[in-house]
C-alpha positions as CSV (number, residue, x, y, z in Angstrom):
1,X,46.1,25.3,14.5
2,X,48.2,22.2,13.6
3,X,46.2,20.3,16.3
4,X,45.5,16.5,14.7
5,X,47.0,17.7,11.8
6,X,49.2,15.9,9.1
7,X,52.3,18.1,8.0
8,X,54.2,17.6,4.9
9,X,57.3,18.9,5.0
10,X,59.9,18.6,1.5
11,X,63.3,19.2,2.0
12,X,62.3,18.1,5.7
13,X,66.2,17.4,6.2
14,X,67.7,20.4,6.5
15,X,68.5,22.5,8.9
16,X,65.3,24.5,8.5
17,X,63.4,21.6,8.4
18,X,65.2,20.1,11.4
19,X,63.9,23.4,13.5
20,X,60.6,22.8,12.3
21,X,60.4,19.5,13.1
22,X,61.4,20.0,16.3
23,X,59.2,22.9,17.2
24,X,56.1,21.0,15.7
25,X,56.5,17.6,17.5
26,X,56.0,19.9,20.9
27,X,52.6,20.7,19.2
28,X,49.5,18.0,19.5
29,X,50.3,16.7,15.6
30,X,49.0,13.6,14.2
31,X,52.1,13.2,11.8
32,X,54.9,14.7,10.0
33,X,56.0,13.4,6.8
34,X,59.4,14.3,5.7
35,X,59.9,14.0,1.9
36,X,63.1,14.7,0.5
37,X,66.1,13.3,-1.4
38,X,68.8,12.5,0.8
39,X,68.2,9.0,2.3
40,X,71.0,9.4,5.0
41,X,70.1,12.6,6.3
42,X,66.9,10.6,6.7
43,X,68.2,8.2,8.7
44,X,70.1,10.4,10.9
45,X,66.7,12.5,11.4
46,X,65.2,9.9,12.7
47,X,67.3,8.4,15.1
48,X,67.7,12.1,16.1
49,X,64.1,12.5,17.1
50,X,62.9,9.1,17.7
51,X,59.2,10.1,17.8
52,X,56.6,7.6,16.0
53,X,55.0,10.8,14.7
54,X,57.1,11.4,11.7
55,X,57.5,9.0,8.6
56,X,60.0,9.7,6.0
57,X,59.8,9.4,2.4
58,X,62.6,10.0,-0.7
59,X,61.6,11.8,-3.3
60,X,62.2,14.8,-5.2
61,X,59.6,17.9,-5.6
62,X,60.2,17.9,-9.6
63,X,58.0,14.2,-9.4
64,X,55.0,14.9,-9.8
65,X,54.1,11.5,-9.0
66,X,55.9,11.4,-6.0
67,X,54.5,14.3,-4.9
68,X,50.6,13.0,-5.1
69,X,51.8,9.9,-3.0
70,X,53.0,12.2,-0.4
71,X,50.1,14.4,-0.5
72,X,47.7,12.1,0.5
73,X,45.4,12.8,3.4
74,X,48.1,15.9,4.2
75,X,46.6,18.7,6.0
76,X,49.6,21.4,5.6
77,X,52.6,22.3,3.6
78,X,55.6,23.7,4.5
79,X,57.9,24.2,1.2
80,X,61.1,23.9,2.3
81,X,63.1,22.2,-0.7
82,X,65.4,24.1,-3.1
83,X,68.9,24.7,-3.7
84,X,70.3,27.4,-2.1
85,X,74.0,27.5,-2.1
86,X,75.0,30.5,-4.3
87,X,78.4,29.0,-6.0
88,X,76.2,25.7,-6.5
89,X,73.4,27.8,-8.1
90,X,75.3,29.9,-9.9
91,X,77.4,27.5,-11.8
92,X,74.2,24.9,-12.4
93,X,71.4,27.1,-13.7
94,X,69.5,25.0,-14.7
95,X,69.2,22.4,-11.8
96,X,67.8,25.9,-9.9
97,X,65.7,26.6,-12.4
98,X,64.4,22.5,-12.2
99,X,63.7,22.6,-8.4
100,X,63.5,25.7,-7.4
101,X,60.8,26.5,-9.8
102,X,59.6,23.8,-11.2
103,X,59.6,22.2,-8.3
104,X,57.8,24.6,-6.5
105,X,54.9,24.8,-9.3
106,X,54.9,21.3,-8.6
107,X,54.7,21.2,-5.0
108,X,51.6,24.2,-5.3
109,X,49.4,22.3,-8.1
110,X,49.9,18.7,-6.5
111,X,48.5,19.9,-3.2
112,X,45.9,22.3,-4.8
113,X,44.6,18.9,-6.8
114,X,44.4,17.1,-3.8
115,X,42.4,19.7,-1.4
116,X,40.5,22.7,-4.1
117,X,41.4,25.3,-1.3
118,X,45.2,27.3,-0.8
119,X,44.2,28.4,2.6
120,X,46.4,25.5,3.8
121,X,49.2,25.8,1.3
122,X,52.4,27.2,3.4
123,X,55.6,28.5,1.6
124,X,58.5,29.5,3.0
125,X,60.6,31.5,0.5
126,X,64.5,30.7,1.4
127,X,65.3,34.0,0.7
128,X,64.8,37.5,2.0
129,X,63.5,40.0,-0.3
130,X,65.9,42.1,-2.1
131,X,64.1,45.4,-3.7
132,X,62.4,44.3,-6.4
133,X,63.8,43.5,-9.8
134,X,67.4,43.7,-8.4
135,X,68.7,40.4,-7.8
136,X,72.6,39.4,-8.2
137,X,72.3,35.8,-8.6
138,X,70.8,33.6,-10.5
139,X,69.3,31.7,-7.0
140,X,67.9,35.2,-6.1
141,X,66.3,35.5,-9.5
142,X,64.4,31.5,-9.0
143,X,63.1,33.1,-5.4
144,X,61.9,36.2,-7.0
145,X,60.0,33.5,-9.5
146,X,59.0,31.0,-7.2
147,X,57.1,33.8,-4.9
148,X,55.4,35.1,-7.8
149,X,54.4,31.6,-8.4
150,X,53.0,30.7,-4.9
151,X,51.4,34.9,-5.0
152,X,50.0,33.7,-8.2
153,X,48.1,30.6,-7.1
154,X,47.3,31.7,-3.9
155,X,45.1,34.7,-5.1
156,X,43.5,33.1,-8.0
């Protein structure tokens, strides 16, 4: 499936995206691209792997801008950037509400732009479900959204 492929991955640095990474490079990739905000985890990641396959880029998912540079000539998405430390969330509401959702509307329009097809658009929702309309915390309540915004795009 990922054969020759290019792979975006945001918030590539992670421990998630660390996994991933490592479980894609033993797959015939062309590249991975690793786009998120942290510039040392970066640097670690990369002498960590030390495989001419990836390229790293800093950026944030709420630029848009960003976003189209990183897109380009990208064959799949996996959306791995948001905030997801409950005290952190719950205390700044609004930096959730910046990056998990508007960053992730972001992320989905950006890479529907630059292909016309979702067929290729991969999300990975940080969260497991919790029955429906009966989230806790505020971070449970920007996963709720952000699903119904991928569900959304993916279906129209």
């Amino acid at each position: 499936m990922y054969k020759n492929k290019v792979i975006l991955i945001t918030g590539g640095t992670g421990s998630w995206g660390n996994e991933l990474t490592k479980q894609l490079l033993d797959k015939d990739i062309k590249k991975i691209i690793i786009f998120s905000r942290g510039e040392l985890a970066q640097v670690e990641m990369q002498r960590k792997f030390k495989d001419d396959r990836l390229e790293f880029m800093i950026g944030d998912i709420r630029d848009k801008e960003a976003l189209e540079e990183a897109t380009i000539g990208v064959d799949y998405i996996f959306h791995l950037a948001a905030l997801k430390h409950v005290p952190v969330c719950e205390k700044q509401a609004q930096e959730v509400i910046k990056t998990n959702i508007i960053g992730t509307m972001t992320v989905s329009y950006t890479h529907l732009r630059a292909h016309e097809t979702v067929l290729d658009l991969v999300c990975r929702l940080l969260l497991e479900k919790k029955k429906k309309n009966k989230y806790k915390t505020k971070k449970q309540k920007t996963n709720h959204i952000r699903e119904r915004i991928i569900t959304t795009i993916t279906t129209t």
